[in-house]
PDB file of N, CA, C and O in Angstrom:
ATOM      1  N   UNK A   1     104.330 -38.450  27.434  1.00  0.00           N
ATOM      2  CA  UNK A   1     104.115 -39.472  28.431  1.00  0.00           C
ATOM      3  C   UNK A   1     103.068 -39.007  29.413  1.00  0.00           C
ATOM      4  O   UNK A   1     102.834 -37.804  29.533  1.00  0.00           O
ATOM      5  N   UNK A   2     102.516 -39.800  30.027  1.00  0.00           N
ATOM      6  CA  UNK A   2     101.475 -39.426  31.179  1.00  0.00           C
ATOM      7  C   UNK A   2     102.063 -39.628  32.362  1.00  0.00           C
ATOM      8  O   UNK A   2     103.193 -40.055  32.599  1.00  0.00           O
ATOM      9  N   UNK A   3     101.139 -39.259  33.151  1.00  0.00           N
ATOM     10  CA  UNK A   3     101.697 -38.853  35.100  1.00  0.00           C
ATOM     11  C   UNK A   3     102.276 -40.106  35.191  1.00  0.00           C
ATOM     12  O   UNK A   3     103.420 -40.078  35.644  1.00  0.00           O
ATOM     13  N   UNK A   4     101.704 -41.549  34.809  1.00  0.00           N
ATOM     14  CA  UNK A   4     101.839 -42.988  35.256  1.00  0.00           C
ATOM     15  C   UNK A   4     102.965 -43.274  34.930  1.00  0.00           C
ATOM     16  O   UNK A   4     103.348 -44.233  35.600  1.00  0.00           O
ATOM     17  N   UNK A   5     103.968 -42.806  33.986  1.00  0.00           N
ATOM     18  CA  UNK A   5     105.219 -43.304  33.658  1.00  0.00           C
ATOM     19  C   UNK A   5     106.216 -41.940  34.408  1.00  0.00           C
ATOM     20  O   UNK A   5     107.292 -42.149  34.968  1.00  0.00           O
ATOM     21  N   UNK A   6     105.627 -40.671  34.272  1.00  0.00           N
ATOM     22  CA  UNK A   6     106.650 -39.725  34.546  1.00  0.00           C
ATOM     23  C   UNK A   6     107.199 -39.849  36.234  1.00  0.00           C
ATOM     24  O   UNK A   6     108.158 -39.257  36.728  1.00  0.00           O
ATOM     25  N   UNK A   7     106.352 -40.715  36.840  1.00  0.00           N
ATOM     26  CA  UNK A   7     106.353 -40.641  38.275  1.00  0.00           C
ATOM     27  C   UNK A   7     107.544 -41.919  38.671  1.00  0.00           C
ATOM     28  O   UNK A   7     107.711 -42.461  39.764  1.00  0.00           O
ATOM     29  N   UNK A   8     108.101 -42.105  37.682  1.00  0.00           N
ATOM     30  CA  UNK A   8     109.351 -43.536  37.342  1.00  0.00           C
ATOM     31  C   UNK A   8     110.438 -42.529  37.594  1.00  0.00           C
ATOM     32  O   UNK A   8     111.441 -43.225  37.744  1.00  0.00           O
ATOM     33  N   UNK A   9     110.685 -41.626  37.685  1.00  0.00           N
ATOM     34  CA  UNK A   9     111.280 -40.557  37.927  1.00  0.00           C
ATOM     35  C   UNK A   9     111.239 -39.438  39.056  1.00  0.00           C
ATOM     36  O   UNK A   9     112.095 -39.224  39.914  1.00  0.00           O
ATOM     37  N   UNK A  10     110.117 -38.824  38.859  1.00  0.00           N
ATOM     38  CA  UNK A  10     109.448 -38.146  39.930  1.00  0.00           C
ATOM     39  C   UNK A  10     109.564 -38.419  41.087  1.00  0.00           C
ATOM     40  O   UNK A  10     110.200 -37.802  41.941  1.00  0.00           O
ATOM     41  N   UNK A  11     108.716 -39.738  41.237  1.00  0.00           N
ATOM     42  CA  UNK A  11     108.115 -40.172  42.287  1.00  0.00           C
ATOM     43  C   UNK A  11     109.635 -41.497  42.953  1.00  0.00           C
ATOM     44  O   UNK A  11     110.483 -41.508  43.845  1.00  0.00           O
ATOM     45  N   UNK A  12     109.270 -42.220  42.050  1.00  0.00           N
ATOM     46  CA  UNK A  12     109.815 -43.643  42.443  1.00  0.00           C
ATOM     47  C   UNK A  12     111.069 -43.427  42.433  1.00  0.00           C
ATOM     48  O   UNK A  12     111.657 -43.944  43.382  1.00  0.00           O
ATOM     49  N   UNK A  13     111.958 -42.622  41.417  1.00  0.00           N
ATOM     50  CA  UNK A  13     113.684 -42.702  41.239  1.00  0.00           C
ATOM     51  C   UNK A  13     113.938 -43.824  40.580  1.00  0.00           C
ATOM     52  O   UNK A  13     115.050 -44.283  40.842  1.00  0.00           O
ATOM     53  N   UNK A  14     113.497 -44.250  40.047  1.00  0.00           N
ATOM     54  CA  UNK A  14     113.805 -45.656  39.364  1.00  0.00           C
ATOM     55  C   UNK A  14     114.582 -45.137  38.050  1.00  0.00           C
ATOM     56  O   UNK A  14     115.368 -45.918  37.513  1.00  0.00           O
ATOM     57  N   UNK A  15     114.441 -44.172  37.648  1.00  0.00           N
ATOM     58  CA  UNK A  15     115.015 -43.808  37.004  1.00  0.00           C
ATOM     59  C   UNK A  15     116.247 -42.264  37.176  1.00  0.00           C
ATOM     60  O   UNK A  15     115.857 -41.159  36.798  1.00  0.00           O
ATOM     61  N   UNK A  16     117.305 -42.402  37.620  1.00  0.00           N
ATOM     62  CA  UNK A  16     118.132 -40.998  37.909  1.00  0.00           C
ATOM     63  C   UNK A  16     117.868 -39.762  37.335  1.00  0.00           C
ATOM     64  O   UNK A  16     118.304 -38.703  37.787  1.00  0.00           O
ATOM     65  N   UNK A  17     117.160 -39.869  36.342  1.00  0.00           N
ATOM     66  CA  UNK A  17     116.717 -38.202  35.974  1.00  0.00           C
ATOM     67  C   UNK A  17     115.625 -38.391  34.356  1.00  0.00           C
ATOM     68  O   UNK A  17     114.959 -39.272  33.812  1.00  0.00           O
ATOM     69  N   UNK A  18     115.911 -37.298  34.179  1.00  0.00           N
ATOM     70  CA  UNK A  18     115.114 -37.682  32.703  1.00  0.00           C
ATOM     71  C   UNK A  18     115.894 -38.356  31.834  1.00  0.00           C
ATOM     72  O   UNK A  18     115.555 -39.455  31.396  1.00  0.00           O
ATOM     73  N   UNK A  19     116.884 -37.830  31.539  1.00  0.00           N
ATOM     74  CA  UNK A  19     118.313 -38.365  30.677  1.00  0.00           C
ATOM     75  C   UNK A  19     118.496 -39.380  30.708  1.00  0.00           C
ATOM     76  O   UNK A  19     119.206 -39.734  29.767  1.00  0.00           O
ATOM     77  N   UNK A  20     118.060 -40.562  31.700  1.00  0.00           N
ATOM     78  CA  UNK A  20     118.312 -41.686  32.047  1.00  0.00           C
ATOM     79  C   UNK A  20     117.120 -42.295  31.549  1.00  0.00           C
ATOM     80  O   UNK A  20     117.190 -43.161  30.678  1.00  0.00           O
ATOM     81  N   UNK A  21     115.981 -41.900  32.051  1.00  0.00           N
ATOM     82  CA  UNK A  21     114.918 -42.382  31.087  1.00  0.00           C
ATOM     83  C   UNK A  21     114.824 -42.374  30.168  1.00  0.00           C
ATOM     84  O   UNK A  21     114.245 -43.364  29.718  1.00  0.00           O
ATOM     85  N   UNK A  22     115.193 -41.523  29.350  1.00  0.00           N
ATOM     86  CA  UNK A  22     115.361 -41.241  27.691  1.00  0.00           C
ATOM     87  C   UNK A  22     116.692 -42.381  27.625  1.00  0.00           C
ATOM     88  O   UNK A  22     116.672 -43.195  26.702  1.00  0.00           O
ATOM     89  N   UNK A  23     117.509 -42.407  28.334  1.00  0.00           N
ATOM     90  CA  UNK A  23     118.442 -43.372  27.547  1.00  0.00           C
ATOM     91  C   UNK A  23     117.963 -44.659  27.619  1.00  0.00           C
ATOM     92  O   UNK A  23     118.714 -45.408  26.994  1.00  0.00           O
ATOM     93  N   UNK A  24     116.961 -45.279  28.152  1.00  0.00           N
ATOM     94  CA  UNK A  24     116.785 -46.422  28.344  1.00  0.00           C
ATOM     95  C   UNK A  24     115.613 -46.668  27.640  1.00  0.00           C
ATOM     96  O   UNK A  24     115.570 -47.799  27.156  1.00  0.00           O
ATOM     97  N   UNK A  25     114.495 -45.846  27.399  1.00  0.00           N
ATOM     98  CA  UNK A  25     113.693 -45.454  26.255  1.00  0.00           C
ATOM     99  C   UNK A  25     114.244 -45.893  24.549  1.00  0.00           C
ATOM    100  O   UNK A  25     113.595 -46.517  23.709  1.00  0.00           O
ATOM    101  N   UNK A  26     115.724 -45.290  24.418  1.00  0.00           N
ATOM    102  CA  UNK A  26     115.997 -45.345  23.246  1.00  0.00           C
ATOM    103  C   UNK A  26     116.565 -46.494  22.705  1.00  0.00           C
ATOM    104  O   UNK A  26     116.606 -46.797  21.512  1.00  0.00           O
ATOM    105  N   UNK A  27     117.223 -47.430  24.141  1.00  0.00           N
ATOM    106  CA  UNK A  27     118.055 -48.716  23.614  1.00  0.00           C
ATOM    107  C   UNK A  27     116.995 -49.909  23.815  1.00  0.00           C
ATOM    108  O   UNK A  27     117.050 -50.892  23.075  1.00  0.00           O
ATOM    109  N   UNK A  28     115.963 -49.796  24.901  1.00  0.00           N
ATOM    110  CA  UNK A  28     114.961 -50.548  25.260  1.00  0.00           C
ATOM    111  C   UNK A  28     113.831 -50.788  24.662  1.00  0.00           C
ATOM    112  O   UNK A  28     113.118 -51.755  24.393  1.00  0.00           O
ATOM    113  N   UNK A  29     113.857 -49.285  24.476  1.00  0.00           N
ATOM    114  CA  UNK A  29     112.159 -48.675  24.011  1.00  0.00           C
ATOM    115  C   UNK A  29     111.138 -48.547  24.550  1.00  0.00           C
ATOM    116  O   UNK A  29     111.020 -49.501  25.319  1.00  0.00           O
ATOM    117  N   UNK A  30     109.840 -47.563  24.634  1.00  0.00           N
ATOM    118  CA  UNK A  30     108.958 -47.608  25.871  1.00  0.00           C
ATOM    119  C   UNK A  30     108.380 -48.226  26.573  1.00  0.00           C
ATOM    120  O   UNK A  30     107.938 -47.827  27.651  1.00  0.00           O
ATOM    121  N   UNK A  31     108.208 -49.788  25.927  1.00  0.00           N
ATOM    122  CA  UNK A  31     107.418 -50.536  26.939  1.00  0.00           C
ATOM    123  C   UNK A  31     108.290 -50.714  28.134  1.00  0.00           C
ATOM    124  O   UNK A  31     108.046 -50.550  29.329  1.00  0.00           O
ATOM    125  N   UNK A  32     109.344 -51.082  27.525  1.00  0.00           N
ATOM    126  CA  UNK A  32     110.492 -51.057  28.694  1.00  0.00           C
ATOM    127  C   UNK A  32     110.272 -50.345  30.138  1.00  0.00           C
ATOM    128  O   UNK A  32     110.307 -50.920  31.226  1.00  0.00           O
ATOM    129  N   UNK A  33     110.039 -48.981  29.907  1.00  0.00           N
ATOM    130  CA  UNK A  33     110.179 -47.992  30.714  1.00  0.00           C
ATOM    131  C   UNK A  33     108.785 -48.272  31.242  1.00  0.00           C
ATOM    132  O   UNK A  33     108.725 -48.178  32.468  1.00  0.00           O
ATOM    133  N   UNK A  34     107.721 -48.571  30.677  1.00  0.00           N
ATOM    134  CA  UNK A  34     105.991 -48.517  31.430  1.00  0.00           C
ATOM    135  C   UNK A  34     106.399 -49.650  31.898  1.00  0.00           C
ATOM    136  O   UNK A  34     105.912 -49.796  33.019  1.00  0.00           O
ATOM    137  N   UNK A  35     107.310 -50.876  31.484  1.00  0.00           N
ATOM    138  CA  UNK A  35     106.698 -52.037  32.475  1.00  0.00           C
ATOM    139  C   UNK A  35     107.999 -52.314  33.541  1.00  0.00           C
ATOM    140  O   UNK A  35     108.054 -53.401  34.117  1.00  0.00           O
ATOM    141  N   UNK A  36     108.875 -51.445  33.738  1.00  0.00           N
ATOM    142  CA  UNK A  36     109.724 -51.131  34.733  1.00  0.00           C
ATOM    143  C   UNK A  36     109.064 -50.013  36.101  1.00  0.00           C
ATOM    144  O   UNK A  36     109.243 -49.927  37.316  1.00  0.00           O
ATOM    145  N   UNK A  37     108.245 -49.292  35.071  1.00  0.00           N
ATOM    146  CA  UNK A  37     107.236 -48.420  36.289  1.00  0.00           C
ATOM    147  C   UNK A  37     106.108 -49.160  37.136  1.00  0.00           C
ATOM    148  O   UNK A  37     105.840 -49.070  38.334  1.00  0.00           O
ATOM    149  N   UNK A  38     105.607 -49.827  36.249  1.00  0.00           N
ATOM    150  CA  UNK A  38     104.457 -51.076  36.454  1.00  0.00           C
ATOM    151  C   UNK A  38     105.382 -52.408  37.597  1.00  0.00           C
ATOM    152  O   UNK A  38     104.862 -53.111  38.463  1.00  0.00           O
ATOM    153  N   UNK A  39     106.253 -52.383  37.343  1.00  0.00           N
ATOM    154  CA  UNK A  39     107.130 -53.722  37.970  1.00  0.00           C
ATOM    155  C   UNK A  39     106.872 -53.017  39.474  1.00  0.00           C
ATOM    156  O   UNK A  39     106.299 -53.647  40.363  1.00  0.00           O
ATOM    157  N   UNK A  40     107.363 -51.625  39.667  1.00  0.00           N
ATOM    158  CA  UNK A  40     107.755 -51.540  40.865  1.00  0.00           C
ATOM    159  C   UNK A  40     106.438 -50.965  41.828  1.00  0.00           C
ATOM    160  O   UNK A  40     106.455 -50.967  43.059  1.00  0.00           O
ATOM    161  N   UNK A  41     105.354 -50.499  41.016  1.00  0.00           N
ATOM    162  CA  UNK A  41     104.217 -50.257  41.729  1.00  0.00           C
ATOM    163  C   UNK A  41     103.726 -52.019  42.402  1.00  0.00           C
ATOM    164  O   UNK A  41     103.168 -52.479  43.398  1.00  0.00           O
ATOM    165  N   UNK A  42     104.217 -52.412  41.409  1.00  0.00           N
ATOM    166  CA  UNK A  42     103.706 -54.658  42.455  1.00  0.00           C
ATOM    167  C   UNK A  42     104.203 -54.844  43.475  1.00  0.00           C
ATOM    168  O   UNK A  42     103.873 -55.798  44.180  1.00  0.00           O
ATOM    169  N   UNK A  43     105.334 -53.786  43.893  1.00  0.00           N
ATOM    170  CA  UNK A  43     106.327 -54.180  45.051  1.00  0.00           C
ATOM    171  C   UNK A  43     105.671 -54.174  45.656  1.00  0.00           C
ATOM    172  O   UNK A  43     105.324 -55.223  46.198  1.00  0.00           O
ATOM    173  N   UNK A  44     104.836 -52.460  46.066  1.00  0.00           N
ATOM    174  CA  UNK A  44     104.337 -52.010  46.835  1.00  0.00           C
ATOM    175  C   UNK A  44     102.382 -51.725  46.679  1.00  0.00           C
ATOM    176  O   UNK A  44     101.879 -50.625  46.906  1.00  0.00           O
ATOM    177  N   UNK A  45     101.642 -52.845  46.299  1.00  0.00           N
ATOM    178  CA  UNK A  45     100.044 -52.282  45.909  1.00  0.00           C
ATOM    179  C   UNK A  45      99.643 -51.329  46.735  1.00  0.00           C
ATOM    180  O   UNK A  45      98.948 -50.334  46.528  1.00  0.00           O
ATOM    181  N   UNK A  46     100.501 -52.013  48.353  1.00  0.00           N
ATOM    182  CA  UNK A  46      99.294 -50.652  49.360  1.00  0.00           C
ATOM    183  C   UNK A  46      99.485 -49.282  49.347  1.00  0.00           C
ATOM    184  O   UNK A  46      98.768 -48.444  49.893  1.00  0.00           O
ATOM    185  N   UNK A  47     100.459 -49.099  48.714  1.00  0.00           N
ATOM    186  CA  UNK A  47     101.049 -47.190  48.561  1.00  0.00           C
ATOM    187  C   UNK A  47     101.944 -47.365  49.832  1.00  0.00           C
ATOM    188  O   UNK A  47     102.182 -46.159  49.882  1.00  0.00           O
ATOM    189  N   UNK A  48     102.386 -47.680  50.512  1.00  0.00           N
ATOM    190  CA  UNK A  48     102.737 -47.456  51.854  1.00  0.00           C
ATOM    191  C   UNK A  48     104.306 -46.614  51.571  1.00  0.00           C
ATOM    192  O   UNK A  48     104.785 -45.739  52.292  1.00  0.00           O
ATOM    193  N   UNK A  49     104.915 -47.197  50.273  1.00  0.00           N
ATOM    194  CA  UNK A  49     106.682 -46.582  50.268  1.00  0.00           C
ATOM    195  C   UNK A  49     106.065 -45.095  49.397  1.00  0.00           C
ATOM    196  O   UNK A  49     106.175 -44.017  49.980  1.00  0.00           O
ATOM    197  N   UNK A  50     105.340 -45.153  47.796  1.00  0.00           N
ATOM    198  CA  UNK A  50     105.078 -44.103  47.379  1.00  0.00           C
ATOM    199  C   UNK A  50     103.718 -43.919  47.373  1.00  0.00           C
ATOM    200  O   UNK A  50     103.136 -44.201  46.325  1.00  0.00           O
ATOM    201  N   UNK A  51     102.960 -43.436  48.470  1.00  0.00           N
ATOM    202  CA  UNK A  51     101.677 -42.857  48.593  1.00  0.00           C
ATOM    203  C   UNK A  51     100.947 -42.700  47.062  1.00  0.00           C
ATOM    204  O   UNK A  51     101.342 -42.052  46.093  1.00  0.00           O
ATOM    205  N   UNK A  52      99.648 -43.598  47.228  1.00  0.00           N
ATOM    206  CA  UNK A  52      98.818 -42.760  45.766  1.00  0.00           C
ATOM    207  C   UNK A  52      97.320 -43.832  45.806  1.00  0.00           C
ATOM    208  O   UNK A  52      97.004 -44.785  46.518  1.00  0.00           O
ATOM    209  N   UNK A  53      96.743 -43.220  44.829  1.00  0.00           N
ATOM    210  CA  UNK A  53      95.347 -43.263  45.481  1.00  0.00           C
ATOM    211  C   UNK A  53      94.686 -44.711  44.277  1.00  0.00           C
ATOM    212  O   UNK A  53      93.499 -44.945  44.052  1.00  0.00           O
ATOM    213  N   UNK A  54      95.509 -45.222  43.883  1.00  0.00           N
ATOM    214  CA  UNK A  54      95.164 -46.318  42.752  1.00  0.00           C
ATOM    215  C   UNK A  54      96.548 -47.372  42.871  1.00  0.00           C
ATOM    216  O   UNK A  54      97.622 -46.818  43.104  1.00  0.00           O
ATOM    217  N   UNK A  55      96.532 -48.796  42.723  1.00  0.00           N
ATOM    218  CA  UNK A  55      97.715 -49.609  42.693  1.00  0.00           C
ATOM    219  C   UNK A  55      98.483 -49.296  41.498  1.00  0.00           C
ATOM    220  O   UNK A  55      99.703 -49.437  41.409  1.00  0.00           O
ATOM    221  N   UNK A  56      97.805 -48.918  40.692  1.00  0.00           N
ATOM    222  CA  UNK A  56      98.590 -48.703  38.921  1.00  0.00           C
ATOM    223  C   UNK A  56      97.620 -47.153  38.129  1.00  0.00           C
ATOM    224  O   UNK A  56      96.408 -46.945  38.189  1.00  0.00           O
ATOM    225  N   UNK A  57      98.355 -46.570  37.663  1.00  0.00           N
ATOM    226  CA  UNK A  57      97.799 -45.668  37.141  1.00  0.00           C
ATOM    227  C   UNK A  57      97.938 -45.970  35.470  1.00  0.00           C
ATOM    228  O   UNK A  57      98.724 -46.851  35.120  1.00  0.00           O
ATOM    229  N   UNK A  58      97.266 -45.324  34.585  1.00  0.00           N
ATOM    230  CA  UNK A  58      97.696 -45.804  33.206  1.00  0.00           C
ATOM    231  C   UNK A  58      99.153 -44.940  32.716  1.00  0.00           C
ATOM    232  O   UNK A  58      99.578 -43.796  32.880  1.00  0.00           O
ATOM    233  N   UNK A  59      99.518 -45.881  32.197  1.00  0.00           N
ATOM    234  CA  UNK A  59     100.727 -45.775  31.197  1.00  0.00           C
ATOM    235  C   UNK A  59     100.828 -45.591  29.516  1.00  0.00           C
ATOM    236  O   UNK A  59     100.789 -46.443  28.628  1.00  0.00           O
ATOM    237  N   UNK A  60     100.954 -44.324  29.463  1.00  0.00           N
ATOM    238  CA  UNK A  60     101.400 -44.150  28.292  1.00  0.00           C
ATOM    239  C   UNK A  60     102.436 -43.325  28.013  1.00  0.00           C
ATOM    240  O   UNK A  60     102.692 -42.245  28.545  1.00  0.00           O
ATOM    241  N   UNK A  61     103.362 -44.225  26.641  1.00  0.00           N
ATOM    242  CA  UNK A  61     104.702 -43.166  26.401  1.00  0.00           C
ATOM    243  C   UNK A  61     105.141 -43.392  24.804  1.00  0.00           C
ATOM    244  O   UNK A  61     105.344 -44.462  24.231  1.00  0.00           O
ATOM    245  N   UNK A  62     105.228 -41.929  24.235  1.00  0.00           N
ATOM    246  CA  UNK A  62     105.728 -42.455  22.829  1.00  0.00           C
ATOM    247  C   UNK A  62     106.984 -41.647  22.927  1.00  0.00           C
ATOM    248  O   UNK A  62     107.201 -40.568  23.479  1.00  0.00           O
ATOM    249  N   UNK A  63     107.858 -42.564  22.150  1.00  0.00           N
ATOM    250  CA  UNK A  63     109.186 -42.490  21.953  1.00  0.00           C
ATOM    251  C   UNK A  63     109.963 -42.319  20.568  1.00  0.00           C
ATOM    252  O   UNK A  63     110.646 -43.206  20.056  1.00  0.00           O
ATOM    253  N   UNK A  64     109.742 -40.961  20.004  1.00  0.00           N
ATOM    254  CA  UNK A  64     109.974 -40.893  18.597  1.00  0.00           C
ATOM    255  C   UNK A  64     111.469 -39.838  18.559  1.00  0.00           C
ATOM    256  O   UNK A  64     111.787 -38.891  19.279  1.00  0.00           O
ATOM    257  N   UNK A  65     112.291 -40.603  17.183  1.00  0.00           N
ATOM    258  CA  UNK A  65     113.688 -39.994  17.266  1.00  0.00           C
ATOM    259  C   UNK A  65     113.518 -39.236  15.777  1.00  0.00           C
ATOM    260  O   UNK A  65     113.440 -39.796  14.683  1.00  0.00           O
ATOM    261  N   UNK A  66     113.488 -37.989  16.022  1.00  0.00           N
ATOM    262  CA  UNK A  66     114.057 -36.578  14.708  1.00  0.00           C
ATOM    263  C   UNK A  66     114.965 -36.411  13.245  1.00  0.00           C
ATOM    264  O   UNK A  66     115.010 -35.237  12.878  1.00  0.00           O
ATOM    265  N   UNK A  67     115.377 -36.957  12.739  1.00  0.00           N
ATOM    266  CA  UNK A  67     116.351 -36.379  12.066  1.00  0.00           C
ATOM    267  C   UNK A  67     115.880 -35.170  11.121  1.00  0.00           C
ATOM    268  O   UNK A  67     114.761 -34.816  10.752  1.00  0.00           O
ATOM    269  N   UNK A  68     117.466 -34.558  10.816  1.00  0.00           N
ATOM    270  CA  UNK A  68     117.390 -33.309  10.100  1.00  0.00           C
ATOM    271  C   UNK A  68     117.337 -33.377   9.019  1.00  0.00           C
ATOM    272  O   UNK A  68     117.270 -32.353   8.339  1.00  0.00           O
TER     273      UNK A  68
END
């Protein structure tokens, strides 16, 4: 994933931890998660709640599951 989605976490809390992102990743799937990060940067365009130097940064996230 890039800074633009990891900060759904990081930054914003929109998501409670990583674990939470990954769980919502896996039942949702990633767009989910970029356009839940994307939703909440519209709240705020001017940066004023999470400071940053662009209204939207790019989003990318791949979401691939392992077996043995």
């Amino acid at each position: 994933m890039t800074d633009g989605v990891s900060c759904g976490v990081e930054e914003y809390g929109l998501f409670s931890s990583w674990t939470a992102m990954a769980q919502d990743c896996d039942k949702n799937g990633p767009q989910s998660v970029c356009d839940a990060v994307h939703a909440h940067e519209e709240t705020g365009p001017d940066g004023r709640q999470h400071p940053r130097y662009k209204v939207h940064d790019d989003k990318a996230l791949v979401w691939a599951r392992f077996s043995k």
